[in-house]
Structure formats: structure tokens, C-alpha cells
C-alpha positions as CSV (number, residue, x, y, z in Angstrom):
1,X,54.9,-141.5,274.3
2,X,53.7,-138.6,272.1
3,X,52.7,-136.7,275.5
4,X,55.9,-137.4,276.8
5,X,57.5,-135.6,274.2
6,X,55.5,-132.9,274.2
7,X,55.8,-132.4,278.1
8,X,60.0,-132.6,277.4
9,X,59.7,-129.8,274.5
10,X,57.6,-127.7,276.4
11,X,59.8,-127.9,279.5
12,X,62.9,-127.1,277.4
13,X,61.2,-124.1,275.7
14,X,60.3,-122.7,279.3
15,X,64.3,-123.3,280.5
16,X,65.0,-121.9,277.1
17,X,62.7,-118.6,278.2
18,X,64.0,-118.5,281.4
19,X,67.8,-118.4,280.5
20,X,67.2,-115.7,278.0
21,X,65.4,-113.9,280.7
22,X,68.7,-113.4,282.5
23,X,71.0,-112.7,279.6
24,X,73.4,-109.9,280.2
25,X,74.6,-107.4,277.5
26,X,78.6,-107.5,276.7
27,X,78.5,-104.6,278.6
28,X,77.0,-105.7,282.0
29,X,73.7,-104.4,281.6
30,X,70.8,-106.5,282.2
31,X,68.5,-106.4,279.9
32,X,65.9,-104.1,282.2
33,X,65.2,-101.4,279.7
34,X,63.2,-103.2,277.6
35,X,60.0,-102.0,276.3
36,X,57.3,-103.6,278.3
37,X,54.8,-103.7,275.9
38,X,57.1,-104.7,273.3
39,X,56.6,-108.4,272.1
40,X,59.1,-111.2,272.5
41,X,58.9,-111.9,269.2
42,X,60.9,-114.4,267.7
43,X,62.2,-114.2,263.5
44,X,62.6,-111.5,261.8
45,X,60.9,-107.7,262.2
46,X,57.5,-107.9,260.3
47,X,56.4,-104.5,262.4
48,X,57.4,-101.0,264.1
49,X,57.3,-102.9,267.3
50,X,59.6,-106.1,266.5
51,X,62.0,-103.2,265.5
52,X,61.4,-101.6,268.9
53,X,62.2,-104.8,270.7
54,X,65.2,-106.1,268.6
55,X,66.4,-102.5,269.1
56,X,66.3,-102.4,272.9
57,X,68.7,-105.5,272.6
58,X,70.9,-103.7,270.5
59,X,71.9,-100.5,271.9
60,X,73.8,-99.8,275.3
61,X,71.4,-98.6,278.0
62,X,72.9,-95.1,278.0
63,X,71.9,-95.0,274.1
64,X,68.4,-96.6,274.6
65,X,67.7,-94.1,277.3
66,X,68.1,-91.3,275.7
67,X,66.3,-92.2,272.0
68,X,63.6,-94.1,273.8
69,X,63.1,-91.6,276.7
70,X,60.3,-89.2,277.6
71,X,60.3,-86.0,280.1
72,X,59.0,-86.9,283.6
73,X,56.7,-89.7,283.9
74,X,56.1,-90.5,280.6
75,X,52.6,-90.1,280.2
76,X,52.5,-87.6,277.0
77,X,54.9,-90.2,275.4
78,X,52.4,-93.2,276.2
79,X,49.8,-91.2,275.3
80,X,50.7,-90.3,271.7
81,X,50.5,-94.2,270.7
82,X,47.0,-94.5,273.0
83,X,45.4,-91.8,271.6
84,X,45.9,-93.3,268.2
85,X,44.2,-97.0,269.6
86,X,41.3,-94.9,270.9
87,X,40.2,-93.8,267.2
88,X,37.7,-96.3,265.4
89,X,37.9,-96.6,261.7
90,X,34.9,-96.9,259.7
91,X,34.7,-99.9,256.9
92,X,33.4,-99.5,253.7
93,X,33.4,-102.5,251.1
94,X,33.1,-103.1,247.9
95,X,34.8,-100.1,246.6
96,X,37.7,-100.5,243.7
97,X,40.6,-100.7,245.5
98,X,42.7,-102.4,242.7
99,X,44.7,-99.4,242.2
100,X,46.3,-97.9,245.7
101,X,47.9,-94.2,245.0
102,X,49.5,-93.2,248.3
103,X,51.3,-90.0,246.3
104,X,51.3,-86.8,247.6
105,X,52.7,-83.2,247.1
106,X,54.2,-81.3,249.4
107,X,56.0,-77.4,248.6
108,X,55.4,-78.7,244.9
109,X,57.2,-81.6,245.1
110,X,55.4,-85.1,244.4
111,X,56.5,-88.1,246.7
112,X,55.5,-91.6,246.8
113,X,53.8,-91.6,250.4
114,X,52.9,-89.1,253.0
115,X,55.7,-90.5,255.5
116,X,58.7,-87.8,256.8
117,X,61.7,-88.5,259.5
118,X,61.3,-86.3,262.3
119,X,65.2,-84.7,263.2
120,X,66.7,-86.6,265.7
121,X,69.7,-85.7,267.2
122,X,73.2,-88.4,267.2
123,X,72.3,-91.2,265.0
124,X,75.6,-92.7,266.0
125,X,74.2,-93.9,269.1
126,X,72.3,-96.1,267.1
127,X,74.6,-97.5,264.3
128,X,78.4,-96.1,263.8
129,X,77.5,-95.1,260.4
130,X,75.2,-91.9,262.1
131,X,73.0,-89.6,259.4
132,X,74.8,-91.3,256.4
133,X,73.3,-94.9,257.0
134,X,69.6,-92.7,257.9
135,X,69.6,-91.0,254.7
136,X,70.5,-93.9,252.5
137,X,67.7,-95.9,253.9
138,X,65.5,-93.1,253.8
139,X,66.6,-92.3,250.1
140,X,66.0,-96.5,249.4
141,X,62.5,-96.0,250.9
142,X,61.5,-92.9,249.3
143,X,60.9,-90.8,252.4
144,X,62.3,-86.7,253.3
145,X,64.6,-86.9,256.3
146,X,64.7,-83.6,258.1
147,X,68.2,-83.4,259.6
148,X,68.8,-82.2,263.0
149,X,71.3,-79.4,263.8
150,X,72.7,-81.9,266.1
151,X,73.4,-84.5,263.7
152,X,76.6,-86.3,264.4
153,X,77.7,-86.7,260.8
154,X,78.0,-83.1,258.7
155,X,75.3,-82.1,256.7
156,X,77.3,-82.1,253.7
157,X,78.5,-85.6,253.9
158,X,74.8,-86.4,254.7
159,X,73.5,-84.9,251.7
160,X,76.0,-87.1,249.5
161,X,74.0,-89.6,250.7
162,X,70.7,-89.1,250.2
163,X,68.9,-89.6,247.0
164,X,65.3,-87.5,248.3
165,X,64.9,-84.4,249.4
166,X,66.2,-83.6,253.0
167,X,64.7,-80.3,255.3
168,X,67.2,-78.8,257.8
169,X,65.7,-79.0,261.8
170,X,67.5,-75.8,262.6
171,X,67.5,-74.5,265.8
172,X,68.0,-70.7,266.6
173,X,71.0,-69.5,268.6
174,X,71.8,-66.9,270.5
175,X,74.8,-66.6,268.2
176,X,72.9,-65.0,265.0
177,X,76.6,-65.7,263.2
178,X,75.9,-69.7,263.6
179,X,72.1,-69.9,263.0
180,X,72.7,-68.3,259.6
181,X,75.7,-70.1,259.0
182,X,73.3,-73.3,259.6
183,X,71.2,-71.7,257.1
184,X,73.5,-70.9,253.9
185,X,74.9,-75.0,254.7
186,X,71.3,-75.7,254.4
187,X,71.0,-74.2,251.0
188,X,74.3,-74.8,249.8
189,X,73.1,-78.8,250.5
190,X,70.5,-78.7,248.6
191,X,67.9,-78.9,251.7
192,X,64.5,-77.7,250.0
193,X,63.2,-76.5,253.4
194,X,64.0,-75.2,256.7
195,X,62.3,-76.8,259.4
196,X,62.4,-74.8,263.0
197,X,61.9,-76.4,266.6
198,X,60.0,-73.8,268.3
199,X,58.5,-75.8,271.0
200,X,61.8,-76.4,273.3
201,X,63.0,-72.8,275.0
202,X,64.3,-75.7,277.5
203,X,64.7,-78.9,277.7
204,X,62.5,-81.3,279.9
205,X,63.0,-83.1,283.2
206,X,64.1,-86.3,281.4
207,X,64.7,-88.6,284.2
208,X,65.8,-91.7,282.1
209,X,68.0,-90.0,280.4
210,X,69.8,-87.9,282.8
211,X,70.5,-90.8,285.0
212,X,72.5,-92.2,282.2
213,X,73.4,-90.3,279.4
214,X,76.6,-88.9,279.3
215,X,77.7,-87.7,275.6
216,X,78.5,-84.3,274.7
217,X,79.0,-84.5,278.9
218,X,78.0,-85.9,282.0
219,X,74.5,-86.3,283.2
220,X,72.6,-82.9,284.6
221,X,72.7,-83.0,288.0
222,X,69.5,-81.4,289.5
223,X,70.2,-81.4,293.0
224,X,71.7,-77.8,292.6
225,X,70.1,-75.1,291.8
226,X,69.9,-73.2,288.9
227,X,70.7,-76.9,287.0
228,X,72.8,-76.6,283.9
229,X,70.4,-77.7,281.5
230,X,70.1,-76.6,278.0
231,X,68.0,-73.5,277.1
232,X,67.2,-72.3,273.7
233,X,64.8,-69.5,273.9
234,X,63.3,-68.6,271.0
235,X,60.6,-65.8,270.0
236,X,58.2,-65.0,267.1
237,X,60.8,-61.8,266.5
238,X,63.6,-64.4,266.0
239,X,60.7,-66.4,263.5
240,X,60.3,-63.3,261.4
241,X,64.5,-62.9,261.5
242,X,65.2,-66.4,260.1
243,X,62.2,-65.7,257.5
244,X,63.9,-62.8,256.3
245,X,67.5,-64.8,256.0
246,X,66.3,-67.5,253.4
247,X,64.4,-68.7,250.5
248,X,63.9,-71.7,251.6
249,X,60.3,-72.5,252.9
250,X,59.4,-72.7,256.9
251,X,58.2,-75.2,258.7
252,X,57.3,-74.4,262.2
253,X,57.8,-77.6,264.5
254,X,56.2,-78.1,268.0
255,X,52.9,-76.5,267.1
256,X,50.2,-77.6,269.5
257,X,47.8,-74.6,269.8
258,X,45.1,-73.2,266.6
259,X,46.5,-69.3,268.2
260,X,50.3,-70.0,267.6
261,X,49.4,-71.9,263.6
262,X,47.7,-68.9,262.8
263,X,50.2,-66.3,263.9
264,X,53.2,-68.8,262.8
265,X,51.5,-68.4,259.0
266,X,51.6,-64.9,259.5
267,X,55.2,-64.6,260.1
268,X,56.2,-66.7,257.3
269,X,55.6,-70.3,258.0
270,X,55.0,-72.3,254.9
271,X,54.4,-75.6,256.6
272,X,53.3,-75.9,260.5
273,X,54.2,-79.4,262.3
274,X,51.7,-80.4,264.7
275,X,54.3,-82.1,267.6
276,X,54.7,-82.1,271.1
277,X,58.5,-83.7,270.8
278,X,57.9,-86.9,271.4
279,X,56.9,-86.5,274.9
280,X,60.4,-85.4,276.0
281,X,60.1,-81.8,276.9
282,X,57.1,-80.8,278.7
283,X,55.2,-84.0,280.6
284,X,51.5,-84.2,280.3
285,X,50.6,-81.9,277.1
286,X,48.1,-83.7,275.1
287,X,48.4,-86.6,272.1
288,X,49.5,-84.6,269.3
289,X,46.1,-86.7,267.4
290,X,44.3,-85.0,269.7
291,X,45.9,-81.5,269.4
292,X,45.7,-82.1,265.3
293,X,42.1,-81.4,264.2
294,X,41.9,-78.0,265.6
295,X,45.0,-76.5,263.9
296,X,44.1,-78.5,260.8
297,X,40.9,-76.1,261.0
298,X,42.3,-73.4,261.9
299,X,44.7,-73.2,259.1
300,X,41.8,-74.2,256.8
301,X,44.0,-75.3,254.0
302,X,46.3,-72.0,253.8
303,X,49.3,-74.2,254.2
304,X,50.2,-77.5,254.6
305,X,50.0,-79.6,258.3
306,X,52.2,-82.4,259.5
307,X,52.1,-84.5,262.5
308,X,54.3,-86.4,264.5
309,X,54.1,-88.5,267.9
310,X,53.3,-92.1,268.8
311,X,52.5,-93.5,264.8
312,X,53.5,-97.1,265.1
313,X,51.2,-98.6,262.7
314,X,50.0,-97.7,259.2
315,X,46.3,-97.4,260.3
316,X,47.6,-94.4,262.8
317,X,49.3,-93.0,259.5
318,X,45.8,-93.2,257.8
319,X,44.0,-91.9,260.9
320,X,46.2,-88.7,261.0
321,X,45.4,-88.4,257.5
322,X,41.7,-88.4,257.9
323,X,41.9,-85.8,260.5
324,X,43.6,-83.4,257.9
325,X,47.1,-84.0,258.4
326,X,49.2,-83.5,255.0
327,X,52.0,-85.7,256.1
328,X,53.2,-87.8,259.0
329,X,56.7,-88.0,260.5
330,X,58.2,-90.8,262.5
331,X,61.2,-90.4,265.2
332,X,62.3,-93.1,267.6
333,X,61.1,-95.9,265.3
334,X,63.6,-95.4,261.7
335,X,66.2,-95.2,265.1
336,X,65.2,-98.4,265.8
337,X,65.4,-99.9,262.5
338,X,68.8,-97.9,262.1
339,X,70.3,-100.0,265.2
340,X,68.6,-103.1,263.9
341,X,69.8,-102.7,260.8
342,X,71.5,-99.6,259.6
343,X,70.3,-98.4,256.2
344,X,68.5,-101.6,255.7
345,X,66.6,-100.6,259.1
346,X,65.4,-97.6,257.8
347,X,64.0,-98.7,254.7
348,X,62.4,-101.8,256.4
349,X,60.8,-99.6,258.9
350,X,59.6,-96.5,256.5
351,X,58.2,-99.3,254.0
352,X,56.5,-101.4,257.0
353,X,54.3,-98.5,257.6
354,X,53.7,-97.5,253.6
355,X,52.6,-101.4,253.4
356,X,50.5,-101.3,256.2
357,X,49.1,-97.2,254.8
358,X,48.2,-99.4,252.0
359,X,46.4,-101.9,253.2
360,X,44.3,-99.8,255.6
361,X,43.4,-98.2,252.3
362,X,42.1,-101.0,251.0
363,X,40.4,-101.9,254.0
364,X,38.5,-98.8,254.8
365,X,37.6,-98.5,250.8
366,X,39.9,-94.9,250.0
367,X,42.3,-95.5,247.3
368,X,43.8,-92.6,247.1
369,X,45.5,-89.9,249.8
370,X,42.7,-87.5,248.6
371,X,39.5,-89.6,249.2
372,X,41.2,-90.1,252.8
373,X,38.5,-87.6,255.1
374,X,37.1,-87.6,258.6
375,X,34.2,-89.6,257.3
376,X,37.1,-92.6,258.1
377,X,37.1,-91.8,261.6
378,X,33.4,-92.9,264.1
379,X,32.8,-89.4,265.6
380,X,32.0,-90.8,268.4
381,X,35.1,-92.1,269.3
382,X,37.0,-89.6,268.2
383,X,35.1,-86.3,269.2
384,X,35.5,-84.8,266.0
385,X,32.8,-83.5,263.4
386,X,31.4,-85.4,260.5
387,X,32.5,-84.3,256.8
């Protein structure tokens, strides 16, 4: 009798599979965009990829497309989180890991934890309450949100909200009038830096989200030729320009290459942010792990390093750290937790990672950000030299 009941419960689980299997959203979208990789789950998010998959549920396909996304085939986007799976950690035991500090200082500010958000453009997409609900949850989790000029919510009503620090992610225009318009808002806000995307002249052959995405207009079409795709060139003249229009510090975002760190610090920057834009420009550019160690040495310390780019878990946080990154950022996965969730999203997902930071800490024997060093990371996985 007993295997007779298991037999009916398993039978009804697999129907019960099956039908959610063919669900359709309320919108008449199956359910096809889904991350493959992405666990079915069932309860409540415990990790960055529960939030991933809940998320994928959530959104319309248009708005999934375009925040989960990369430029042609995907491969620098897959890459990222790969690269990160690749690196071994070394254990050590028995060291006193009763006290975990995960505190940091960054442009002489001290924060709890080494974890950013990276600008991301139309937070509404994800939950009606935009940038507001972001910066709440990232005020709630103790985490800098660097706001994007394409926010959907104004920066002033955006600072309101937030109780940390915010950067501005302000991209240069060909109208001088507007970029330093974006600049005195920025200062007026109370932003404590300004953080510039120097990596996308263009934007990339997104396939994904061409095919469907049709907010501020309809998809590009690239059947024609010249296409009608968005271009903001930007040169190290127009760096030295918006260095000579603020106080605030500079952050130059998109650095991949030790050449363009060094020459970025010597027209201003006071921060340079190791990213490759989450895969959705330019297909095919490396990891940005991998890019990170040699900038980290080529900078040698003058100014601070951040990375960005496929962290999903807290030991990729603590192996970005042990390369020599000062601070890690996060994109696509607070928008997840914002669907999810909305403010409550954001925290969950910012403190996820800090929770998990902490107990890779503990595991690999470093209680503190500043005993974190490449001695965490087998060289020869990783490639990289010991010390």
C-alpha cells in the first residue's frame, strides 16, 4: 500500500511539473526566456540565482530581454560568471574567525561591505516604483547605487530616497550644455562621485533585445544600412573636460586594458572600474576576472579599482577581492530582486552576497577585507602570481 502511494505522489508531482511547464504569462508569452541554468527552485529566494529565476517569471519578455541580454552570442556575458567557477580557493583552518569585518573605505568614506550597484538604465521595467524602490533597498542594505543617466525616475526624487551615498553614471554628450547640466544635478544631489561610461562609443549588436524591445521606440532595424543605433563617442579630451567641470571624484567605467588605467589616472580619474558592460556591447572581450589583475598592477595602489561582471555568489566577491579589486559592483541581479521584490528585492539580494562574503571568510581563514590577498586564489588555476 505504502508503494502505491508513493507511485500516486510521484505521478501527480510529474503532472504537476508538466502543467507548469506550459504556463502562459497574462500576457501570452510562454514562458521561453527563462534562464536555462537557472534552478526550478521551489520557496523562497535563498540565492542570486532563485532571484534570477523568480525574476524571469515576473517581467514581460520585452523587459527580461533587455536587463538580461548580452551583445551577439553571448559568450562574454557567460563568460564573466565562468571565469569566476574556474578560480580555486585555497583553505586555511583554524584561524580566529570569530570576528568577521567586511568594512571598507572608499574616497574616505567607510561602508559596511565592499558591494556597489552598477548604473542600470529604466528600473521601471522591473518594478513601477523605478530608482526610488532601488535606492531604498540599497540604502536598507548599506550599499552605493551609482545612478544611470538614464534612470527613469529623476535624480532628485532618487536621492530623497536613499539613505547611502549614491555616484552619478554620467554619460558625455554631444550637447556640452546637458552633460554639465547632469553634472551641477549631481552635486546639487548630494552624489559624492561622478562615475563615467567610457567603454560604449556605440552600442552592441544586441539581438535579444532588438527583437523585442520597444521603449523610448521601436526596435533597430538592421537590415538598412547605416542602422539607427545609438552612438556616444567619447574621447580622453572630453575626460579631461568633465574633470575640469567638477569637484566631485572620477570614476572611469569600462576599463579593460593596464594602457587606458594608467592614462585614465593621468587625466583625473580617482577611481577606475574594471567592466566590460555586462557583455552587452562588444561580444567576445574577455571575463572582466580575467582582465582585473593586470590593471590592479598596473595602477599599483595609486587609486582605487572596482569590478563588475558575472559575480553571482559571495565567493566570486571574495575572489575579486583577492585579485586586488577594492570593490565589486553588481547589475542584472539587484534588477532581479527589484522585480521580485521591489525594495525588499534589493536588500535581499545585496545582503545574500554580504552573507555569503562572510562566510567564504570564514572558510578560507581572512577575517578581515585587508588580510583578503592572492595567496586565496591556487595560481595554478588562476594564472596569476603568488603574494
Amino acid at each position: 500500500m505504502a508503494d502505491v502511494t508513493r507511485r500516486r505522489a510521484l505521478l501527480l508531482t510529474a503532472a504537476a511539473t508538466e502543467a507548469a511547464a506550459s504556463i502562459v504569462r497574462a500576457d501570452g508569452l510562454p514562458q521561453e526566456h527563462e534562464h536555462p541554468e537557472v534552478p526550478k527552485a521551489a520557496g523562497p529566494p535563498v540565492s542570486l540565482r532563485d532571484f534570477e529565476r523568480l525574476a524571469s517569471g515576473t517581467m514581460t519578455r520585452a523587459a527580461w530581454e533587455f536587463i538580461n541580454s548580452g551583445a551577439g552570442d553571448e559568450r562574454t556575458v557567460r563568460w564573466n560568471e565562468e571565469a569566476y567557477q574556474q578560480l580555486r580557493l585555497r583553505q586555511r583552518v583554524l584561524e580566529d574567525v570569530s570576528h568577521l569585518d567586511t568594512r571598507i573605505k572608499l574616497f574616505g568614506r567607510e561602508r559596511p561591505h565592499p558591494i556597489l550597484l552598477s548604473p542600470t538604465s529604466n528600473h521601471q521595467l522591473a518594478h513601477p516604483e523605478g530608482e526610488v524602490a532601488t535606492a531604498r533597498g540599497a540604502g536598507q542594505a548599506g550599499a552605493t547605487m551609482i545612478v544611470s543617466t538614464f534612470a527613469d525616475k529623476p535624480l532628485e526624487d532618487i536621492a530623497r530616497a536613499a539613505s547611502q551615498p549614491l555616484w552619478h553614471a554620467t554619460y558625455l554628450m554631444k550637447d556640452r550644455g546637458r552633460t554639465r547640466d547632469w553634472l551641477r544635478r549631481a552635486e546639487e544631489s548630494g552624489c559624492e562621485a561622478i562615475c563615467i561610461p567610457i567603454d560604449s562609443p556605440v552600442v552592441g549588436a544586441r539581438d535579444r533585445e532588438h527583437r523585442t524591445y520597444r521603449f523610448p521606440r521601436e526596435p533597430v532595424s538592421f537590415l538598412e544600412y547605416p542602422a539607427d543605433y545609438w552612438r556616444y563617442p567619447t574621447t580622453w579630451k572630453d575626460i579631461e573636460w568633465v574633470h575640469a567641470q567638477t569637484k566631485l571624484p572620477m570614476v572611469l567605467k569600462g576599463i579593460l586594458d593596464p594602457d587606458d588605467a594608467e592614462r585614465g589616472i593621468r587625466a583625473g580619474a580617482a577611481a577606475v572600474f574594471v567592466s566590460n558592460h555586462g557583455g552587452r556591447n562588444l561580444d567576445t572581450l574577455p571575463a572582466t576576472i580575467e582582465a582585473l589583475p593586470a590593471v590592479v598592477d598596473r595602477v599599483a595602489g595609486l587609486v582605487p579599482v572596482l569590478v563588475d561582471g558575472g559575480i553571482r555568489r559571495g565567493t566570486d566577491v571574495l575572489k575579486a577581492l583577492a585579485v586586488g579589486a577594492t570593490a565589486v559592483a553588481i547589475g542584472r541581479p539587484y534588477l532581479y530582486g527589484l522585480a521580485v521584490r521591489g525594495a525588499d528585492g534589493v536588500r535581499g539580494v545585496v545582503n545574500v552576497l554580504r552573507n555569503e562574503l562572510e562566510m567564504a571568510m570564514a572558510l578560507t581563514g581572512k577575517p578581515t577585507i585587508a588580510s583578503i590577498d592572492r595567496s586565496l586564489i591556487l595560481p595554478a588555476a588562476a594564472g596569476l602570481p603568488k603574494g
